[in-house]
Short mmCIF file of the C-alpha atoms (twelve columns), coordinates in Angstrom:
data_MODEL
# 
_entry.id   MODEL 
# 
loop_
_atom_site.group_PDB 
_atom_site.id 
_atom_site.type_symbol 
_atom_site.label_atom_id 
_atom_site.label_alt_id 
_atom_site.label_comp_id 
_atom_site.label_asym_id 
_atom_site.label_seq_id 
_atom_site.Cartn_x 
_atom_site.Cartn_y 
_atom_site.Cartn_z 
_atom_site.pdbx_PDB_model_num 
ATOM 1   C CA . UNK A 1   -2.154  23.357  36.950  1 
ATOM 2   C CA . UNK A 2   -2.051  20.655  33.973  1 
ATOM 3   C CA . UNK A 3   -3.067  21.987  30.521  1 
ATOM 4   C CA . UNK A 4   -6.491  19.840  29.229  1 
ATOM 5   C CA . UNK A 5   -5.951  17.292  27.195  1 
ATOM 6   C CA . UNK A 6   -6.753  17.834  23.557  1 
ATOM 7   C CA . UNK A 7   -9.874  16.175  22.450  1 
ATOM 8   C CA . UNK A 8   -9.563  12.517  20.777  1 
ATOM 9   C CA . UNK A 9   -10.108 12.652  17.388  1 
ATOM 10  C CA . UNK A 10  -13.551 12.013  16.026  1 
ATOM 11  C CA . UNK A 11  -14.006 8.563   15.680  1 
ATOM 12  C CA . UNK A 12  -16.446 9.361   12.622  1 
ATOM 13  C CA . UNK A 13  -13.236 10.381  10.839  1 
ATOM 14  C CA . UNK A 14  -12.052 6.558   10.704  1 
ATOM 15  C CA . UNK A 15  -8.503  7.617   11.079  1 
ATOM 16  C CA . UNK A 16  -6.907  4.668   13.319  1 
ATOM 17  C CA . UNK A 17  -5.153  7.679   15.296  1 
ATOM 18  C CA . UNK A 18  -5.895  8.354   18.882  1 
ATOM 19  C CA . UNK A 19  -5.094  11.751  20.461  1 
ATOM 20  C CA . UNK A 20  -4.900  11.953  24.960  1 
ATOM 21  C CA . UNK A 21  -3.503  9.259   27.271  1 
ATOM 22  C CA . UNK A 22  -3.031  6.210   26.052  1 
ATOM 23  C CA . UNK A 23  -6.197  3.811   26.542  1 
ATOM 24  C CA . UNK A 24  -6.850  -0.106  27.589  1 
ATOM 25  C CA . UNK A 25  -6.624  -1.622  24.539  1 
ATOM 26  C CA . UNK A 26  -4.784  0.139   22.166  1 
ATOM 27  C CA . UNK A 27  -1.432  -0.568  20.946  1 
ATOM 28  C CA . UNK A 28  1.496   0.677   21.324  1 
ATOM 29  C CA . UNK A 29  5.318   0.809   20.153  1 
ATOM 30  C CA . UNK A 30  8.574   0.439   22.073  1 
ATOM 31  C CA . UNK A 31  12.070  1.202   20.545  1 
ATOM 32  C CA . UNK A 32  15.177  0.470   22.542  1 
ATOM 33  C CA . UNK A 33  18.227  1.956   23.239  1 
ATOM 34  C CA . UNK A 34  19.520  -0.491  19.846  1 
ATOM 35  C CA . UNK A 35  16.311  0.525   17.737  1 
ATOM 36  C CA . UNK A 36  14.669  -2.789  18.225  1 
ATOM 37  C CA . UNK A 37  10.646  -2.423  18.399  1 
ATOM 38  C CA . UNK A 38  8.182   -4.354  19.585  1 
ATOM 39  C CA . UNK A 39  4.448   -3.703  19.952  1 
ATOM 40  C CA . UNK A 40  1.655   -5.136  21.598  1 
ATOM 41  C CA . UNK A 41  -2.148  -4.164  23.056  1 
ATOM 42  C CA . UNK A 42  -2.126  -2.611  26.679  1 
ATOM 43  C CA . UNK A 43  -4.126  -4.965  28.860  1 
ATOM 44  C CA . UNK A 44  -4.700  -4.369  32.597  1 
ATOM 45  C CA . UNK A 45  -2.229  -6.388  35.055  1 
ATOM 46  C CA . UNK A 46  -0.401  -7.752  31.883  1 
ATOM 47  C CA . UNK A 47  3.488   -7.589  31.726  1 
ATOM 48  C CA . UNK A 48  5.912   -7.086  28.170  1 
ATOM 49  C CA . UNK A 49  9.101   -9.155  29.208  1 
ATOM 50  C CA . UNK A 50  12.227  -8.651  27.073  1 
ATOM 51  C CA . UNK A 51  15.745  -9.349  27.322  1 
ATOM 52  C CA . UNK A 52  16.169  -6.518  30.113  1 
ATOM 53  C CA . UNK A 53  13.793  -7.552  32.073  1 
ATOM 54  C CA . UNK A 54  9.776   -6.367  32.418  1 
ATOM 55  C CA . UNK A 55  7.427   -3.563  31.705  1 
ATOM 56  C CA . UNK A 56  4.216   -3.068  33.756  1 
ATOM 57  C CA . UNK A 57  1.791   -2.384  31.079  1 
ATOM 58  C CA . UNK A 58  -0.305  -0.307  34.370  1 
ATOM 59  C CA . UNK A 59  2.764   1.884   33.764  1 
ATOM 60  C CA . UNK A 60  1.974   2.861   30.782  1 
ATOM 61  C CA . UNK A 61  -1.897  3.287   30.455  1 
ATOM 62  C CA . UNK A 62  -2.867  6.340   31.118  1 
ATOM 63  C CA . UNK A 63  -0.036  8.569   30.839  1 
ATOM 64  C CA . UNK A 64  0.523   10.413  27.397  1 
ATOM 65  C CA . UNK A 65  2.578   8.925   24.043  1 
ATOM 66  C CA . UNK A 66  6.224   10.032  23.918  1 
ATOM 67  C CA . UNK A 67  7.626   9.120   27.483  1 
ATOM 68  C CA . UNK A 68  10.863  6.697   28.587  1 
ATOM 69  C CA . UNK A 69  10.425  4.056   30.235  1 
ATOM 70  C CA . UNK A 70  12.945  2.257   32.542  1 
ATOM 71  C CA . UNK A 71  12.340  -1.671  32.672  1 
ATOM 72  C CA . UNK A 72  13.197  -3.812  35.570  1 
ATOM 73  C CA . UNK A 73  17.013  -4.647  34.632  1 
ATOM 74  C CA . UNK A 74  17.483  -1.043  33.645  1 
ATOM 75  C CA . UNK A 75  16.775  -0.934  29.975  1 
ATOM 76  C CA . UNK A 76  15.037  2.181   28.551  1 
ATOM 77  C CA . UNK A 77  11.880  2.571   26.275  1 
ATOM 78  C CA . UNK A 78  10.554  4.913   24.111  1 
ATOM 79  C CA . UNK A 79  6.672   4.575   24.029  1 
ATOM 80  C CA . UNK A 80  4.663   5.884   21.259  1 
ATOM 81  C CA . UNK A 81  1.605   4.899   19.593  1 
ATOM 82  C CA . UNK A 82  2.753   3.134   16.317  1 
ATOM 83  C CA . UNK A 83  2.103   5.521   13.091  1 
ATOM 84  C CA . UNK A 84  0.339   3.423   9.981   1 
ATOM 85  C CA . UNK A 85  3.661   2.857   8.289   1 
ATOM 86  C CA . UNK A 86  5.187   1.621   11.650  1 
ATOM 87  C CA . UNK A 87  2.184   -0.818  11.857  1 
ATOM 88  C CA . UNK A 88  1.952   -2.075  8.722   1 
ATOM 89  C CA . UNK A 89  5.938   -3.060  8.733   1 
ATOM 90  C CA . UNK A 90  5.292   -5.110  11.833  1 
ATOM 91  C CA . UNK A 91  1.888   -6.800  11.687  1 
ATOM 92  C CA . UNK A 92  0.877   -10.370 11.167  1 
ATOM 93  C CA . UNK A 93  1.628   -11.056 7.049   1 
ATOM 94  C CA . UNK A 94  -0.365  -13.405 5.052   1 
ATOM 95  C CA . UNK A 95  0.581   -12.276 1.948   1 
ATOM 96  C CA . UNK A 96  3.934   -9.946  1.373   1 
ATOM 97  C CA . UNK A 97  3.222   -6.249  2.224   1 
ATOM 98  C CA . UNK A 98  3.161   -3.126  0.309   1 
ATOM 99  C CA . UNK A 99  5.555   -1.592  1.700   1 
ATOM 100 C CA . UNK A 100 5.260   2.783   3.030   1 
ATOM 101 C CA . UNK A 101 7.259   4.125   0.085   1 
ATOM 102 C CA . UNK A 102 5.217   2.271   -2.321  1 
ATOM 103 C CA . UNK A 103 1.743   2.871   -0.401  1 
ATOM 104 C CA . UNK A 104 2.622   6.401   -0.186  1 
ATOM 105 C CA . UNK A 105 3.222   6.630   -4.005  1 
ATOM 106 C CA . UNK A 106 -0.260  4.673   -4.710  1 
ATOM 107 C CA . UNK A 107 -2.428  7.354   -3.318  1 
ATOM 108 C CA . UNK A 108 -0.056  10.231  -4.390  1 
ATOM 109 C CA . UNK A 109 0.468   9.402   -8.314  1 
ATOM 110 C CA . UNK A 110 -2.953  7.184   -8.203  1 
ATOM 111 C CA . UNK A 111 -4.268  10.313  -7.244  1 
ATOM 112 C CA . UNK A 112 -6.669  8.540   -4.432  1 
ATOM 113 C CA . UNK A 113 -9.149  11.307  -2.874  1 
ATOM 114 C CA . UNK A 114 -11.815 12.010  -0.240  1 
ATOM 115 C CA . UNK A 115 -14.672 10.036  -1.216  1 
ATOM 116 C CA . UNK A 116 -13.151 8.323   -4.066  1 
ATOM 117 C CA . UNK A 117 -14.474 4.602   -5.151  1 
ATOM 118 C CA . UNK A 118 -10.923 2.426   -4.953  1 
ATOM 119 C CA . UNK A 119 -11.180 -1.000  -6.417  1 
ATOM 120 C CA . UNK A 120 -7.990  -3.248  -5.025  1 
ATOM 121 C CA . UNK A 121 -6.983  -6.428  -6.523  1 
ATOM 122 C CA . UNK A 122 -5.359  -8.781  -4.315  1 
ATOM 123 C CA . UNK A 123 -5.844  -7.520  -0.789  1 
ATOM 124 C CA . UNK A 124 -2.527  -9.090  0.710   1 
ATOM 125 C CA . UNK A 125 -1.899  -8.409  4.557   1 
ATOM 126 C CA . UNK A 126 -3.952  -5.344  4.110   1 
ATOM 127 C CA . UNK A 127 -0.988  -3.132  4.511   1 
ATOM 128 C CA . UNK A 128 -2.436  -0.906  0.841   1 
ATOM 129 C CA . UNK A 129 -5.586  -1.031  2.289   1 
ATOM 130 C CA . UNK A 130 -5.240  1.082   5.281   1 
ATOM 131 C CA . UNK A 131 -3.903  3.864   3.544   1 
ATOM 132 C CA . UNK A 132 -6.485  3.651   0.902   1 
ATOM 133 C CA . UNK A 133 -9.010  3.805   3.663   1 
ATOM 134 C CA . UNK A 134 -7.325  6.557   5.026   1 
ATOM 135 C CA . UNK A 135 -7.441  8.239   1.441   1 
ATOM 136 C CA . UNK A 136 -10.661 7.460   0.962   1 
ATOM 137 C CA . UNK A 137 -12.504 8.565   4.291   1 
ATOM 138 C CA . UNK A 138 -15.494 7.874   5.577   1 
ATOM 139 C CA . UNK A 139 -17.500 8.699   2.466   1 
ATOM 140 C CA . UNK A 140 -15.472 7.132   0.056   1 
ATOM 141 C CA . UNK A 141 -15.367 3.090   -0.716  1 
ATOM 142 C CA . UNK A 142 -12.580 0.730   -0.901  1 
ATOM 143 C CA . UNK A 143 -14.105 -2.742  -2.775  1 
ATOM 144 C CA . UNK A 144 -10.768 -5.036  -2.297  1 
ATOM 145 C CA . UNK A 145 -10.772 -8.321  -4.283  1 
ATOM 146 C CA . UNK A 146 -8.950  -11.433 -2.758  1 
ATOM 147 C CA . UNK A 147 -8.752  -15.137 -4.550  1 
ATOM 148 C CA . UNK A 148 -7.075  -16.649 -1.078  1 
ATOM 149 C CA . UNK A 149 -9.068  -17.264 1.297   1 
ATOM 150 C CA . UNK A 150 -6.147  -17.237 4.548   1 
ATOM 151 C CA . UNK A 151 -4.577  -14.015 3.085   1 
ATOM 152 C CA . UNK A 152 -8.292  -12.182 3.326   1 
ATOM 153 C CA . UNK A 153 -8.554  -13.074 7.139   1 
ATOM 154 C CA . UNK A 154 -5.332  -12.106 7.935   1 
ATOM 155 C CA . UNK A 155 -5.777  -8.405  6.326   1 
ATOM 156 C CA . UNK A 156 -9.347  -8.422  7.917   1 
ATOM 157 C CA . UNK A 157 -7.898  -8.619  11.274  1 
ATOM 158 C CA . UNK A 158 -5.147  -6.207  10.596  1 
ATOM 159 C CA . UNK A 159 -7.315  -3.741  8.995   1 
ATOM 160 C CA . UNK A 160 -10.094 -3.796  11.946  1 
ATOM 161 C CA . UNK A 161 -7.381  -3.829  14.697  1 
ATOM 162 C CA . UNK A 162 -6.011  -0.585  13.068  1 
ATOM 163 C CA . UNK A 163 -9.268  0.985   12.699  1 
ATOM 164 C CA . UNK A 164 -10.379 0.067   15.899  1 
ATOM 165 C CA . UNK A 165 -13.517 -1.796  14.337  1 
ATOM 166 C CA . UNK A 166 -14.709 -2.583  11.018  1 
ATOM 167 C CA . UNK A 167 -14.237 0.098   8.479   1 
ATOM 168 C CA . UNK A 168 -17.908 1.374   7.134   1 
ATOM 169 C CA . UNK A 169 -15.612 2.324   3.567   1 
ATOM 170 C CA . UNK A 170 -14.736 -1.321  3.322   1 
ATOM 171 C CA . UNK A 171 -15.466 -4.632  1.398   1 
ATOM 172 C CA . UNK A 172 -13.738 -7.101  0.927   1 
ATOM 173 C CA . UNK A 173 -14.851 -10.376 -1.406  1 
ATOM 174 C CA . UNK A 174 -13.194 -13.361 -1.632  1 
ATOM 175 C CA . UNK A 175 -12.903 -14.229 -5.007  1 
ATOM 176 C CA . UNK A 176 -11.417 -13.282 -8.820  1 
ATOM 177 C CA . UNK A 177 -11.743 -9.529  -9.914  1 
ATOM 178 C CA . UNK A 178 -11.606 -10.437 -13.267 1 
ATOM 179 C CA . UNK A 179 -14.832 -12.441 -12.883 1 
ATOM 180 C CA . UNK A 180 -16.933 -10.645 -9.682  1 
ATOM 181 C CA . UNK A 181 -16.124 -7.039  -10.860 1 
ATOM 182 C CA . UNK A 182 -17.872 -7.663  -14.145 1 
ATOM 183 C CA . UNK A 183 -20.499 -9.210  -12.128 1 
ATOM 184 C CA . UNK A 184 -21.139 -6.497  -9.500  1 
ATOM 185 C CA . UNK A 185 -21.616 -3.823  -12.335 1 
ATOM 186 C CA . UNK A 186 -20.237 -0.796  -10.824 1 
ATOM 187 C CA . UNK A 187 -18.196 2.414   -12.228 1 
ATOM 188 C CA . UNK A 188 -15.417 3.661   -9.848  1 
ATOM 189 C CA . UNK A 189 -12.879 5.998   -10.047 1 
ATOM 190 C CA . UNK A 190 -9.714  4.042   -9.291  1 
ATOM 191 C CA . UNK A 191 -8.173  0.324   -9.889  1 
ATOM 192 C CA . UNK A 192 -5.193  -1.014  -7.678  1 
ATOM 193 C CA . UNK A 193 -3.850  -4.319  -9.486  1 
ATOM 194 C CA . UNK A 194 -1.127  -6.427  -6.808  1 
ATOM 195 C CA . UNK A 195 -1.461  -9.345  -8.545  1 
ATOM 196 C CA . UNK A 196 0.685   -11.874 -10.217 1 
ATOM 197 C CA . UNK A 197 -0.781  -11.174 -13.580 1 
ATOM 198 C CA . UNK A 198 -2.308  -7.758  -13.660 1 
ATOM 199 C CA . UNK A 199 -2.800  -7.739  -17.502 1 
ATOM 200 C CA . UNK A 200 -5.208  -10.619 -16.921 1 
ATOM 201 C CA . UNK A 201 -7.618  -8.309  -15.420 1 
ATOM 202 C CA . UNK A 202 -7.196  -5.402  -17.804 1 
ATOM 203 C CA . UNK A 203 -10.626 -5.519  -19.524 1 
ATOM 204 C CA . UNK A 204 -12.566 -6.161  -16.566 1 
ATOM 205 C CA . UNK A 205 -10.545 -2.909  -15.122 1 
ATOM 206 C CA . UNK A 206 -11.327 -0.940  -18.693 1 
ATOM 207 C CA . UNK A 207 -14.718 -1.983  -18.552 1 
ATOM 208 C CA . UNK A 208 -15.300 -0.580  -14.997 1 
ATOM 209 C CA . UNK A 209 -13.565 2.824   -14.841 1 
ATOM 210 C CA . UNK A 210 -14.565 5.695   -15.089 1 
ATOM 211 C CA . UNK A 211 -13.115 8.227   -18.196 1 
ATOM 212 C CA . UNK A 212 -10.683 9.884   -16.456 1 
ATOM 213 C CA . UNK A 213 -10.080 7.043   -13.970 1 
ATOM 214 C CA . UNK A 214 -6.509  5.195   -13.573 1 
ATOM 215 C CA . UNK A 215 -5.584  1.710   -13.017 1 
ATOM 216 C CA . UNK A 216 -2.216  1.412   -11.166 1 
ATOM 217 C CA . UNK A 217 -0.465  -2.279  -11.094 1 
ATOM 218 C CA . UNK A 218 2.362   -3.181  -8.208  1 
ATOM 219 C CA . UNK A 219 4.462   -5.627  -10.239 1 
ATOM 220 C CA . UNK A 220 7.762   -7.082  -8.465  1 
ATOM 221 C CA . UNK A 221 9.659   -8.017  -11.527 1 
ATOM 222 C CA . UNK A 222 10.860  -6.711  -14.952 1 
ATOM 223 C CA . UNK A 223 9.051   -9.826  -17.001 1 
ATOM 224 C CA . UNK A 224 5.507   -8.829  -15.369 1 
ATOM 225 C CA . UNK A 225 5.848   -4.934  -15.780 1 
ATOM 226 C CA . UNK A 226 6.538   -5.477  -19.771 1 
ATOM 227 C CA . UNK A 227 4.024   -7.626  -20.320 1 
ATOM 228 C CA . UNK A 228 1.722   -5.646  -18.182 1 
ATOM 229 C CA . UNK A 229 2.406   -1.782  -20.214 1 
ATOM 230 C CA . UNK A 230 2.361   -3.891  -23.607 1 
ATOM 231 C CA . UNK A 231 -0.834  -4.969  -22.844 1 
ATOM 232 C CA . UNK A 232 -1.774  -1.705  -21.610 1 
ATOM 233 C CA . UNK A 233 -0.896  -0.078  -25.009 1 
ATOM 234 C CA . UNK A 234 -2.361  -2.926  -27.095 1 
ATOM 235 C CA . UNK A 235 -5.744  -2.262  -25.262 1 
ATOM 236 C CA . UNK A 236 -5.527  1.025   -26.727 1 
ATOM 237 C CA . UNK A 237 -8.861  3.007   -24.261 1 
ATOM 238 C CA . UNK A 238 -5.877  3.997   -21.813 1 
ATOM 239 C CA . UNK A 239 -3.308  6.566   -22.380 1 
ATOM 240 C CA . UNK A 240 0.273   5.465   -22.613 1 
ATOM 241 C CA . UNK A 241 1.050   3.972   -19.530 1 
ATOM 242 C CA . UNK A 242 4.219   5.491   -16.976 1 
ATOM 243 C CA . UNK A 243 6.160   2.798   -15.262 1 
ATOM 244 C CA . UNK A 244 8.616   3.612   -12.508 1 
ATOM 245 C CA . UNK A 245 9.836   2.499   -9.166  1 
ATOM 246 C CA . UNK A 246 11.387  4.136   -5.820  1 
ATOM 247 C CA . UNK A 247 14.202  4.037   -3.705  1 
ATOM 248 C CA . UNK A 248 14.224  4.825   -0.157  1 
ATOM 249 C CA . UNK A 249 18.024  5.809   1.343   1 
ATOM 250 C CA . UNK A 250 18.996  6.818   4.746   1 
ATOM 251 C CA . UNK A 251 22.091  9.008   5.684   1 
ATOM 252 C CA . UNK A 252 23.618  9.510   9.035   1 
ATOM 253 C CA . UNK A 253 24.434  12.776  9.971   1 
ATOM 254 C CA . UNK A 254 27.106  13.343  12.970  1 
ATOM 255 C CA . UNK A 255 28.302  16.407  12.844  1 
ATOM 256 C CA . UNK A 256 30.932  16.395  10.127  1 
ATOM 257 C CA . UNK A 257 30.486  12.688  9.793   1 
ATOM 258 C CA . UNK A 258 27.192  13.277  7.000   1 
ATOM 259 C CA . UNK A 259 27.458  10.362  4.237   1 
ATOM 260 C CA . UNK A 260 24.759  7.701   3.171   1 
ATOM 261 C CA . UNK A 261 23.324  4.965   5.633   1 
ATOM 262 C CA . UNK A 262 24.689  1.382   5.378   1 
ATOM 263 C CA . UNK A 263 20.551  0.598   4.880   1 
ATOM 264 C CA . UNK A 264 18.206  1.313   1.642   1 
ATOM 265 C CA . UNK A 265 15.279  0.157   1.148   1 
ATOM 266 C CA . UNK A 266 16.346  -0.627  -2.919  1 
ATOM 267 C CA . UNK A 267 13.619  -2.264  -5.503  1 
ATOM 268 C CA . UNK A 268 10.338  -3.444  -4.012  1 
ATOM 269 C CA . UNK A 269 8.222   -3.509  -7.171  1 
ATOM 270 C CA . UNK A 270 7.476   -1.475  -10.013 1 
ATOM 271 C CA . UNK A 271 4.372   0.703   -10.192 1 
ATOM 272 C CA . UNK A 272 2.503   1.439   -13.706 1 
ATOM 273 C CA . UNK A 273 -0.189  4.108   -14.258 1 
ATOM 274 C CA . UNK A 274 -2.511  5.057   -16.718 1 
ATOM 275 C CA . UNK A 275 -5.502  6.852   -17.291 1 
ATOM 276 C CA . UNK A 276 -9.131  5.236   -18.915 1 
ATOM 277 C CA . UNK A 277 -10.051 7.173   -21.946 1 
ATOM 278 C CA . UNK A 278 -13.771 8.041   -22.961 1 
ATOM 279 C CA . UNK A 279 -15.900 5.036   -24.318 1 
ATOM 280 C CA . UNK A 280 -14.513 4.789   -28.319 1 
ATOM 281 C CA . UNK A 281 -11.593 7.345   -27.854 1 
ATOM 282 C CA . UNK A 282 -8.429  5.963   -28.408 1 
ATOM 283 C CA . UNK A 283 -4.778  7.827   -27.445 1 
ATOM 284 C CA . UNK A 284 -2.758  9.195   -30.533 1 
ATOM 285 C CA . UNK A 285 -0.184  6.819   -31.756 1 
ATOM 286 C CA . UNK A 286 3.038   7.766   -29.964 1 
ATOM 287 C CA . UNK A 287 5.617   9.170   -33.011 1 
ATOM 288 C CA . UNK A 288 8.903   7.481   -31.233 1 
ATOM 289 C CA . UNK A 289 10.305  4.368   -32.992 1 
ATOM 290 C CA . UNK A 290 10.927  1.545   -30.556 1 
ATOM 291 C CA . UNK A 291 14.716  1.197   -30.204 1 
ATOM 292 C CA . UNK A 292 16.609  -0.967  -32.432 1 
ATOM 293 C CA . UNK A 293 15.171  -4.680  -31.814 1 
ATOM 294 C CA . UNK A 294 13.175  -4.281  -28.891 1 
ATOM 295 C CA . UNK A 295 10.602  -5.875  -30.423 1 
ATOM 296 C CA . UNK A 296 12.629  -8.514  -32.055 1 
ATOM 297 C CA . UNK A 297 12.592  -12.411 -32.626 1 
ATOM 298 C CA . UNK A 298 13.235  -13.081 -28.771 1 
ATOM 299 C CA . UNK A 299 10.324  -10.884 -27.879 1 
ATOM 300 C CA . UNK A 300 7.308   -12.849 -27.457 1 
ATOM 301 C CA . UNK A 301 4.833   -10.504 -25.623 1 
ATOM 302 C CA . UNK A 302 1.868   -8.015  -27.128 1 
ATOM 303 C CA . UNK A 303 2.832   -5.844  -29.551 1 
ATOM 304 C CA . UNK A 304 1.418   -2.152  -29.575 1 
ATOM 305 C CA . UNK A 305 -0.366  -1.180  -33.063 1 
ATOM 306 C CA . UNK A 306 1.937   -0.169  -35.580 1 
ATOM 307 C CA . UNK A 307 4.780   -2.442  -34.890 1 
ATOM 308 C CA . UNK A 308 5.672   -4.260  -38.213 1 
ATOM 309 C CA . UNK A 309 5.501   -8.335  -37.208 1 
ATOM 310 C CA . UNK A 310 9.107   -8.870  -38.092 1 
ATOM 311 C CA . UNK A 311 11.026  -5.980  -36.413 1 
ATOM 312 C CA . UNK A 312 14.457  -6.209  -37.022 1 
ATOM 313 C CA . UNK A 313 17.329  -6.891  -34.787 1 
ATOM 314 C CA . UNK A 314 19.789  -4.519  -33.698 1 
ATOM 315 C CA . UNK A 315 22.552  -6.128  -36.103 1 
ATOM 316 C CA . UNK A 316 19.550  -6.540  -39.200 1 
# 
């Protein structure tokens, strides 16, 4: 006698997870016997053709994630349902994605919680978004912001084919945070800046957190992350702002064979936090000097208070 099937999981939970046999319309993921994936929706009758031949996607509806498959020429599958950071590696791309390591960061040092209000600047394939959905649940809100028009209907599609519908946390608005958050007049808890030029949307972030809140910005390159923390510290209602970034490295392990992968996922982009202080509260001054020259004739960028105009070189 088979053992019930577990029950799916509540689709009030707006989790993009499925529990049971796999259903007519889902998607799933296939990995080779050489790692190479591929995923597509099960449809009835329909047929996934690769290089060893064909898959009967009749064979695979109904039965439960984590089988083999054998194709028609021989070649084997491994058939799961794809997790969110599979998916999000794979789908259609608009915009560049945020990748897992950097997603998973977000909500973890962003602190992003149950019911939280998430404001997200520059919506990209929607990759962030899912797992700030996830983050948020059900009863919180995720107001994303995008200026391009083509990027916000490719992340709308990839966001409502993960969720299996459209998301009752979600909005999306096509056009300039700097200008329609002002506008919209709401307080939330947390600000997610993927933008080319985060600092440009500083006050209108400052202006809409709460005390306590955080702004996070996704920068890709060493020029935007300065400018972005200078103008963090000139604003002076945040505390001093933590920049950092993550690497990702794989090892293979055979038994006495154990030594790092030949892959890494190396720099993606930098992530900056900081927290909103209380209307007319201001951070103490940090006591550190500024190394020798860092803020010297070559540097043309914000200066935080207390930096004398002419700062002398490192040979002055």
């Amino acid at each position: 006698m088979s053992e019930p099937a577990d029950p799916d999981v509540s689709p009030d939970a707006w989790s993009g997870v499925h529990r049971g046999p796999l259903r007519v319309g889902e998607w799933v993921r296939l990995v080779d016997q050489k790692g190479r994936r591929h995923n597509f929706e099960l449809v009835p009758g329909k047929r996934f053709f690769s290089n060893r031949g064909h898959l009967e996607h009749d064979d695979i509806i109904g039965r439960e994630e984590g089988f083999t498959l054998v194709s028609s020429a021989g070649g084997e599958y491994l058939i799961f349902r794809p997790l969110l950071s599979e998916f999000v590696v794979s789908m259609p791309r608009g915009a560049a994605v945020v990748y897992p390591k950097d997603a998973a960061q977000i909500v973890a040092m962003a602190d992003i919680f149950p019911g939280a209000h998430v404001v997200e600047a520059g919506v990209g394939s929607g990759a962030l978004t899912c797992s700030l959905l996830r983050a948020v649940g059900p009863f919180g809100r995720v107001s994303s912001y995008e200026r391009r028009e083509e990027f916000a209907d490719v992340a709308r599609k990839n966001v409502t084919q993960f969720f299996g519908g459209d998301h009752p946390a979600w909005d999306l608005t096509l056009g300039d945070l700097a200008e329609a958050l002002p506008a919209s007049g709401e307080r939330v808890d947390r600000i997610i800046l993927d933008m080319l030029a985060p600092w440009e949307c500083l006050d209108a972030a400052a202006d809409a957190l709460r005390p306590g809140g955080i702004v996070c910005a996704y920068v890709a390159t060493t020029t935007q992350l300065s400018r972005f923390v200078e103008t963090v510290r000139l604003h002076g209602g945040f505390t001093e702002p933590q920049p950092w970034e993550s690497l990702v490295r794989d090892w293979h392990v055979e038994g006495l064979a154990v030594r790092p992968g030949h892959k890494m996922i190396g720099h993606t982009a930098f992530l900056v936090t900081a927290r909103r202080m209380a209307p007319g509260q201001r951070p103490p001054l940090k006591k550190r000097r500024p190394a020798p020259g860092a803020y010297g004739p070559d540097y043309t960028g914000p200066k935080p208070p207390g930096v004398p105009e002419d700062e002398p070189t490192a040979e002055g």
